[in-house]
C-alpha positions as CSV (number, residue, x, y, z in Angstrom):
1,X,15.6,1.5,-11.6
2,X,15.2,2.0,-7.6
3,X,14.6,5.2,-6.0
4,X,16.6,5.8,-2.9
5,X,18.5,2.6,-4.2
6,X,20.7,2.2,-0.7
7,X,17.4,2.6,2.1
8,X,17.3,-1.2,2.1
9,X,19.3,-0.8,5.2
10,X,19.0,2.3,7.8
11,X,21.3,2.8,10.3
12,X,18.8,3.6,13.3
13,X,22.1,4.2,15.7
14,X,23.4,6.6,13.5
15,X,23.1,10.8,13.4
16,X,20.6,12.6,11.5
17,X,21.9,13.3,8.1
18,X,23.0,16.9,7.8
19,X,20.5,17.6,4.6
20,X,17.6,17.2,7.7
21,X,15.5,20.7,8.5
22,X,15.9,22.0,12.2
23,X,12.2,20.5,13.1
24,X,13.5,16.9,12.2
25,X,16.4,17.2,14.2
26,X,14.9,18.7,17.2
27,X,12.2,15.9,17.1
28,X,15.2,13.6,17.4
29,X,16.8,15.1,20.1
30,X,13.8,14.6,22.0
31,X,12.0,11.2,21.4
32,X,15.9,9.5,20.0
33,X,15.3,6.1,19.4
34,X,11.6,6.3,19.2
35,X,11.9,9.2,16.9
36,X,14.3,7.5,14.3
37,X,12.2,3.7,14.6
38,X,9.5,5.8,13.2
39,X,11.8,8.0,10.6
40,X,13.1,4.8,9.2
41,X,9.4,3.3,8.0
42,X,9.3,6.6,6.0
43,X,12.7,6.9,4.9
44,X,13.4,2.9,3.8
45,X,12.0,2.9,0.2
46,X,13.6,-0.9,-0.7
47,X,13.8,-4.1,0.7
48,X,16.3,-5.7,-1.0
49,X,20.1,-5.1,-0.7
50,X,22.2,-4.5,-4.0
51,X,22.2,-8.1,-4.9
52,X,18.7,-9.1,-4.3
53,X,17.7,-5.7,-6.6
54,X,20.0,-6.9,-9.5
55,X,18.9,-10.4,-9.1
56,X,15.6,-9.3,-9.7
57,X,16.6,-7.0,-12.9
58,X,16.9,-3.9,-11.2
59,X,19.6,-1.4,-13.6
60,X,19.7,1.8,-12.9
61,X,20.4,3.0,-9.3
62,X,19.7,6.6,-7.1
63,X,22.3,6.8,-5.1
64,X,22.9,10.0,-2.6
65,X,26.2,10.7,-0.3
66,X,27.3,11.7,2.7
67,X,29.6,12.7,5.1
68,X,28.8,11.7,9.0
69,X,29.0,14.6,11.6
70,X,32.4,13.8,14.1
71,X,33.1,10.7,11.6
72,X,37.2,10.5,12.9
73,X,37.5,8.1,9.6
74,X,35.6,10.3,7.9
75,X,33.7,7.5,5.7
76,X,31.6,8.0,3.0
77,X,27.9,6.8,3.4
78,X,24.7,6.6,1.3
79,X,22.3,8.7,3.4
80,X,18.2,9.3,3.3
81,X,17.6,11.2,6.3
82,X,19.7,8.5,8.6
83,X,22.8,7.0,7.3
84,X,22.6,4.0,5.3
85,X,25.8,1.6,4.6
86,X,29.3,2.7,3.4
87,X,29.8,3.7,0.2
88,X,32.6,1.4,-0.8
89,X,31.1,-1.9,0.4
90,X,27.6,-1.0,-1.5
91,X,29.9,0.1,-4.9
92,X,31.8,-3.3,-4.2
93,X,28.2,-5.2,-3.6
94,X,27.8,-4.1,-7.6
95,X,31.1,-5.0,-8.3
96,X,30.9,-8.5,-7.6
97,X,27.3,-9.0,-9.5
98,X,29.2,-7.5,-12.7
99,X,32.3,-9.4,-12.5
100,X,30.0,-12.8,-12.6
101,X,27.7,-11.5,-15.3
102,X,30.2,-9.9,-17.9
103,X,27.5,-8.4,-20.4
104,X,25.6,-6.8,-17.4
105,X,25.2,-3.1,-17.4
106,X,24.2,-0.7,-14.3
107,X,23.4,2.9,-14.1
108,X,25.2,4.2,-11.2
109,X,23.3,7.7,-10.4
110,X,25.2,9.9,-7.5
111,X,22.9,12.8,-7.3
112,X,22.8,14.2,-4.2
113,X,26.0,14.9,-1.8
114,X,25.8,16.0,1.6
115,X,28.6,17.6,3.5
116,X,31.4,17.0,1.5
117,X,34.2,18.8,0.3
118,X,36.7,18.6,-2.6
119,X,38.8,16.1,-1.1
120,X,35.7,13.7,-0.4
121,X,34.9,14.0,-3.7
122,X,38.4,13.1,-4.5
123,X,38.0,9.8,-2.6
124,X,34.9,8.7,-4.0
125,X,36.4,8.9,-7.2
126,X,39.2,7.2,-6.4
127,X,37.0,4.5,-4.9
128,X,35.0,4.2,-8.2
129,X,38.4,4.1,-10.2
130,X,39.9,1.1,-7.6
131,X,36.6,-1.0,-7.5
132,X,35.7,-0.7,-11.0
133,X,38.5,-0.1,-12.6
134,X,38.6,-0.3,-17.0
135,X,34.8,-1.6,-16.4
136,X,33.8,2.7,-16.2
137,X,32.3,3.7,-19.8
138,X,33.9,7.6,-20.2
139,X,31.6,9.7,-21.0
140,X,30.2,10.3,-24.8
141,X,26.4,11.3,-26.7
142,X,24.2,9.1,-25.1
143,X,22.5,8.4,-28.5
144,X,26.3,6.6,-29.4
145,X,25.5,4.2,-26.5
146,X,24.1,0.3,-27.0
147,X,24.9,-2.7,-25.8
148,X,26.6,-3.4,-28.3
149,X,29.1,-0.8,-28.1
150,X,29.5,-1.3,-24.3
151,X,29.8,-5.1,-25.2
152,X,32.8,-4.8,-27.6
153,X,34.4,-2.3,-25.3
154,X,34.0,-4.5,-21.7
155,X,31.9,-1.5,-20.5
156,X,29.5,-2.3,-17.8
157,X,29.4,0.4,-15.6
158,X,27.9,4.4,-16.7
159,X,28.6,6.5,-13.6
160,X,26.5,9.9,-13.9
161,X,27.7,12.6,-11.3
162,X,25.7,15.7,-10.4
163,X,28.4,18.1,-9.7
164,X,31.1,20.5,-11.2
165,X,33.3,18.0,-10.4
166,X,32.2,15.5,-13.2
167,X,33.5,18.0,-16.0
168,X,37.2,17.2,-14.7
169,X,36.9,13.1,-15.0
170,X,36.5,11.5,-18.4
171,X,34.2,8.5,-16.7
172,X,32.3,10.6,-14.9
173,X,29.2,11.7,-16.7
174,X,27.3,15.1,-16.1
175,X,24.5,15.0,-14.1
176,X,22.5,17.1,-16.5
177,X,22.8,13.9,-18.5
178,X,20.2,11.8,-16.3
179,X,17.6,14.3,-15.6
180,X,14.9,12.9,-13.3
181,X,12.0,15.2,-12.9
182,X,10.3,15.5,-9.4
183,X,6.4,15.4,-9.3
184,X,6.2,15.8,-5.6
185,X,3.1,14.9,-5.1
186,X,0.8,12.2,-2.8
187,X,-1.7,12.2,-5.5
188,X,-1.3,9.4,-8.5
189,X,-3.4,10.8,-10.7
190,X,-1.3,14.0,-10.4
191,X,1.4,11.8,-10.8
192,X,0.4,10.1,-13.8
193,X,-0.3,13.9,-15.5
194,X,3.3,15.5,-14.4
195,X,4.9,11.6,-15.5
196,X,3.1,12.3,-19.0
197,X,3.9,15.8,-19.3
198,X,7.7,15.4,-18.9
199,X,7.6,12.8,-21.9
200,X,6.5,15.3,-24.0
201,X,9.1,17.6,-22.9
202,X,12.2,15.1,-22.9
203,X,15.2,14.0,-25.5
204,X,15.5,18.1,-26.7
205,X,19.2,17.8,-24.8
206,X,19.9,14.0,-26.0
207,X,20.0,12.9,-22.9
208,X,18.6,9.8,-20.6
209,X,15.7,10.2,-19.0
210,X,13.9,9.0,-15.5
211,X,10.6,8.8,-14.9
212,X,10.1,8.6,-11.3
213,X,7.0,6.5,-10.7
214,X,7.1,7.4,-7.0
215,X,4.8,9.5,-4.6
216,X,6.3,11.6,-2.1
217,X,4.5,12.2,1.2
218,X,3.4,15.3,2.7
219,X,4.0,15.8,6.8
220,X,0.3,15.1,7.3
221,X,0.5,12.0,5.5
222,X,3.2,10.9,7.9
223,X,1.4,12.2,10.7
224,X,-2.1,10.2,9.9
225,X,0.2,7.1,8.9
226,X,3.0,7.2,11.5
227,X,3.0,3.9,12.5
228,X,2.2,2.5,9.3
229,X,5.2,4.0,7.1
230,X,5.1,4.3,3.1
231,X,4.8,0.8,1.8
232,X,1.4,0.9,3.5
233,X,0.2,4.1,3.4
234,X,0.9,5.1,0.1
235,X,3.0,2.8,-2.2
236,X,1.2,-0.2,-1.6
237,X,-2.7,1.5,-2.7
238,X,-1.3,3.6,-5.3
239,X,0.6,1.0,-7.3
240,X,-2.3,-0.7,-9.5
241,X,-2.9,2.9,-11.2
242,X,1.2,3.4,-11.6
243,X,1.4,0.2,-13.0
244,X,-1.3,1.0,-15.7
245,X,0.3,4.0,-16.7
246,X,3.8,2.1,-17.0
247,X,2.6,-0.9,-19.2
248,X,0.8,1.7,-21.3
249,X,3.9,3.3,-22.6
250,X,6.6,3.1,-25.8
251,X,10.1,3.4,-24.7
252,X,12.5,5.4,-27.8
253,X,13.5,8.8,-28.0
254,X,10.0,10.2,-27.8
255,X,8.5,7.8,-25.2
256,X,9.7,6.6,-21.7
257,X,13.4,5.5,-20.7
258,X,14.4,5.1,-17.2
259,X,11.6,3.8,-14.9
260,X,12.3,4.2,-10.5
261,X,10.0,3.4,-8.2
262,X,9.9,2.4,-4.4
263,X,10.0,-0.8,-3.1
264,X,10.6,-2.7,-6.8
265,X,9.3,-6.0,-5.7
266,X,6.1,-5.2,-5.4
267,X,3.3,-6.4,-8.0
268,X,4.9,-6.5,-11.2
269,X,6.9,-3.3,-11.9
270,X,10.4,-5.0,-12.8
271,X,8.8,-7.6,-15.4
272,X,6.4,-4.8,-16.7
273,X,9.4,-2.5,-17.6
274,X,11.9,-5.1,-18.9
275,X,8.6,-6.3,-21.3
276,X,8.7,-2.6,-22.5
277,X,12.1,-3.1,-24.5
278,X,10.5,-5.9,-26.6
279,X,7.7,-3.4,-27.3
280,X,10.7,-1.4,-28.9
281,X,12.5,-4.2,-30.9
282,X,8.7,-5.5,-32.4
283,X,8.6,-1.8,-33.5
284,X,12.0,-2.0,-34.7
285,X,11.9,-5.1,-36.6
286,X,8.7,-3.3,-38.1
287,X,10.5,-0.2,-39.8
């Protein structure tokens, strides 16, 4: 999976997304362009659009929505700080990968909203019903799930939603379903502990799970790495010690499911995770 699946492309002409405290917003309204050049090499977690990230095997992605501030069409758009594209042409960007790959499956993860109403949330559902259509698995256990139940039903698409508004929508699936525990931390080896800990505390609610391999910075760290941005600063020099924790683990019930991470095309996170599935069919095959 990708964290902050959408950052591939931040709209440096656009407002500051609502969710932003009063500091980041003032800073804007002072420095403007300047300001947001900078924002975006903290804010962009991916490189690669929608296509290049399922090219490369990339399942499962974060997506967060929002309103824009004196929007007349008043558009949806995936937002991380700035706005990012609109939400239709990055849900129809999936669309077309599935519709050439038939026994593809994605993971589409809508778990943050920002400034929306009822009626917003009535037109991203219908936008999720028009673009992908009978292709929407309703929601069931999520131990009843497998490929091969998706496969015989033309399923390719789970959409979990993290608000009331999923309990009214048979294809939308609760957002308590996809819990993705936050370390918050710049530190990998604190990291690696909080990654490990959650483990041990998953699957009691039969549920999916995410391990977020990702470090989040604190406003020092921006501050000493300004003009440097995350890739360098932090993603880029923590990754060998992430990577060893990752290969090291058993996916199942007990062990690891979802894996995100920032910028997925760096060093060997996609192949390392997809090798963890065959870890699970050798144990399998062994039983």
């Amino acid at each position: 999976g990708s964290h902050d699946s959408f950052s591939f492309y931040i709209d440096e002409a656009s407002p500051v997304g609502p969710e932003q405290p009063e500091t980041v917003q003032n800073f804007v309204s002072v420095f403007g362009t300047v300001a947001k050049k900078l924002m975006r090499k903290w804010l962009a977690t991916q490189t690669m659009n929608f296509t290049g990230q399922l090219g490369a095997g990339i399942r499962y992605f974060d997506l967060r929505i929002s309103t824009k501030p004196r929007d007349p069409d008043n558009e949806l758009y995936f937002a991380h700080g700035l706005f990012s594209a609109k939400v239709n042409e990055g849900l129809e960007e999936i669309n077309a990968f599935l519709t050439d790959h038939r026994k593809e499956v994605v993971f589409l993860d809508f778990n943050h909203f920002y400034g929306m109403q009822k009626y917003h949330h009535e037109k991203l559902v219908q936008m999720l019903k028009d673009i992908y259509g009978n292709k929407m698995c309703p929601a069931i256990f999520a131990q009843e799930v497998s490929l091969k139940y998706l496969w015989e039903k033309d399923y390719q698409v789970l959409v979990f939603y993290h608000s009331p508004v999923a309990l009214e929508v048979p294809f939308l699936w609760p957002g308590q379903m996809m819990p993705a525990p936050w370390a918050n931390t710049t530190d990998p080896e604190k990291l690696i502990q909080f990654l490990q800990a959650s483990i041990t505390e998953r699957r009691k609610k039969g549920s999916f799970f995410i391990s977020q391999v990702v470090l989040t910075p604190k406003a020092s760290t921006v501050v000493k790495g300004v003009a440097s941005g995350l890739r360098e600063t932090i993603t880029e020099r923590a990754l060998p010690a992430m990577m060893q924790w990752v290969s090291t683990q058993k996916p199942g019930e007990s062990g690891i499911n979802i894996v995100t991470a920032d910028f997925v095309e760096l060093g060997d996170f996609i192949s390392t995770v997809i090798k963890l599935n065959y870890v699970f069919d050798e144990g399998e095959a062994n039983t």
